[in-house]
C-alpha positions as a printed NumPy array, in Angstrom:
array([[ 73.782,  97.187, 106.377],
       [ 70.995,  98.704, 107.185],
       [ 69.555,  96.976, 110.321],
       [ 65.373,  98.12 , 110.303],
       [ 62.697,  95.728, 110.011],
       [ 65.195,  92.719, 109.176],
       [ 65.877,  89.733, 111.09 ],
       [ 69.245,  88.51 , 112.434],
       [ 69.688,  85.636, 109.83 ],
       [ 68.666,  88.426, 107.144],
       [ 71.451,  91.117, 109.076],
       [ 74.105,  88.919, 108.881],
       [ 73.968,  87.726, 105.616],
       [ 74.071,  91.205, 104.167],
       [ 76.608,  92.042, 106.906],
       [ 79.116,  89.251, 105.429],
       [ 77.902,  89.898, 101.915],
       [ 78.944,  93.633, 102.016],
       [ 82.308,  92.902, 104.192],
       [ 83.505,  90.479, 100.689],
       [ 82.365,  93.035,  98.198],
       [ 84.484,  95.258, 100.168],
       [ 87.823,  93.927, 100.799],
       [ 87.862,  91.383,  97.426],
       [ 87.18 ,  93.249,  95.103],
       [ 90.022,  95.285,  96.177],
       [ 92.595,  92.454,  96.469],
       [ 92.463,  90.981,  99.334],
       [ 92.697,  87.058,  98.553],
       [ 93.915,  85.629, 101.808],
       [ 91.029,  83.079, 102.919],
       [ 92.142,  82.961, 106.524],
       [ 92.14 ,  87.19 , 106.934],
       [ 88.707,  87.375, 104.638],
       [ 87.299,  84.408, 107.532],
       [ 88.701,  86.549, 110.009],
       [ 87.106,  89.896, 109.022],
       [ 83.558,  87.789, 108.41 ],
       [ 84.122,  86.495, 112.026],
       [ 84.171,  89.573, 113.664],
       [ 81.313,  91.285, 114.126],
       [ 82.364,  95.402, 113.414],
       [ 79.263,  96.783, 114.727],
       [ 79.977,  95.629, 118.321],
       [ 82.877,  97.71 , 118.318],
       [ 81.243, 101.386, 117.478],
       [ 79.977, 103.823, 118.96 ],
       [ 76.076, 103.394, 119.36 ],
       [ 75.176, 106.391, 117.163],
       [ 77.642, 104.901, 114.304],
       [ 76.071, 101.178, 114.366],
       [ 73.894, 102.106, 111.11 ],
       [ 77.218, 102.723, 109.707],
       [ 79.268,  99.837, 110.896],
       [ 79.708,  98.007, 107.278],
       [ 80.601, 100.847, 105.381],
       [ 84.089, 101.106, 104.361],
       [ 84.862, 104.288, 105.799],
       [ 86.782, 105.104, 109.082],
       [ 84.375, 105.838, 112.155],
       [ 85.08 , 108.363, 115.451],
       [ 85.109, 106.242, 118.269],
       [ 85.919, 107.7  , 121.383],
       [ 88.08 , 110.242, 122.72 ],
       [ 88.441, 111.548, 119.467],
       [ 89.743, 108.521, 118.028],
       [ 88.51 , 106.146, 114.878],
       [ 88.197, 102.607, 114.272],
       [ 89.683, 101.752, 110.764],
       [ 87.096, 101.21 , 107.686],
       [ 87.091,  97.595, 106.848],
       [ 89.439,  97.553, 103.951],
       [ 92.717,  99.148, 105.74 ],
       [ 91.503,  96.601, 108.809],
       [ 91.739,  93.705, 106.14 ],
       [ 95.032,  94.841, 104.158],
       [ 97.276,  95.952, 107.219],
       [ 95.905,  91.921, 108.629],
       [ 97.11 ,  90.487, 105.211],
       [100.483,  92.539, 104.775],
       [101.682,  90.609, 108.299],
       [101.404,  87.272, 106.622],
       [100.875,  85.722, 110.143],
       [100.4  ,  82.334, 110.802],
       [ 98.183,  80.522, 113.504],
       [101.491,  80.159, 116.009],
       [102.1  ,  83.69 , 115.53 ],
       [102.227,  86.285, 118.572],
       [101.767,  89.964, 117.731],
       [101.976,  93.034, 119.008],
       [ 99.372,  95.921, 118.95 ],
       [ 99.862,  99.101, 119.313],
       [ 96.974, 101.354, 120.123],
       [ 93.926,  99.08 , 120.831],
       [ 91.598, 101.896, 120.183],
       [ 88.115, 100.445, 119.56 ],
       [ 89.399,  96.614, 120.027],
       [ 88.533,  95.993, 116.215],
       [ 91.319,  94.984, 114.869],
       [ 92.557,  93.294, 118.134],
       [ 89.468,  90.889, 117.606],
       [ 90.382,  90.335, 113.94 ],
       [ 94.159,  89.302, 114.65 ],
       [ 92.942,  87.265, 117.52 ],
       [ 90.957,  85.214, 115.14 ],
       [ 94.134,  84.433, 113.331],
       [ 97.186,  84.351, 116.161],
       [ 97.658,  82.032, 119.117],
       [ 98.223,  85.431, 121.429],
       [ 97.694,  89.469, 120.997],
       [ 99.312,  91.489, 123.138],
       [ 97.82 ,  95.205, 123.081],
       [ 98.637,  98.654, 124.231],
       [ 96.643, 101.584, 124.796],
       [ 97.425, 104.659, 126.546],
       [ 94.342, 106.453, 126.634],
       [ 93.019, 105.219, 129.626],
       [ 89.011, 105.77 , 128.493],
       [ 89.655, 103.222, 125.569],
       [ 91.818, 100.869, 127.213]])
């Protein structure tokens, strides 16, 4: 999504528009993840320099030489838990926080871990 000379209403339609081309057309068919992943806004969570490339479905560096997951592996490791609303989970490496927000708009609680203390 290419953010010059557009206004919000205009970003965020193209933003939502290019997550579903994304991650249905590949298979993912569970409404509640797909709501999830519209939900979240992915840009938030990169690095500055990277925004113009927030909705493309391609892993990003983040930092401390660390990436935050392209859309689509975000979307089918969130569908492959099967969770339900009353659901606590576990994370694992919070990284950017992407795919923390993303769970939380599913779960009742996320717990998550990360050691590297510049991320966390």
């Amino acid at each position: 999504v290419n953010s010059n000379n557009v206004t919000p209403f205009v970003y965020e339609q193209r933003r939502k528009r290019r997550i579903r081309k994304q991650i249905q057309k590949r298979g993912i068919c569970d409404q509640v993840v797909l709501n999830a992943m519209l939900n979240v806004p992915r840009h938030l969570f990169m690095r500055a320099d990277m925004t113009s490339s927030s909705y493309h479905d391609q892993a990003a560096p983040i930092d401390c030489q660390q990436t935050i997951s392209q859309p689509y592996i975000v979307a089918l490791m969130t569908e492959l838990l099967e969770l339900e609303s009353q659901s606590n989970v576990l994370e694992i490496g919070t990284g950017s926080g992407y795919q923390t927000a993303v769970l939380a708009e599913i779960v009742d609680k996320v717990y998550t871990v990360e050691i590297i203390q510049k991320l966390a």
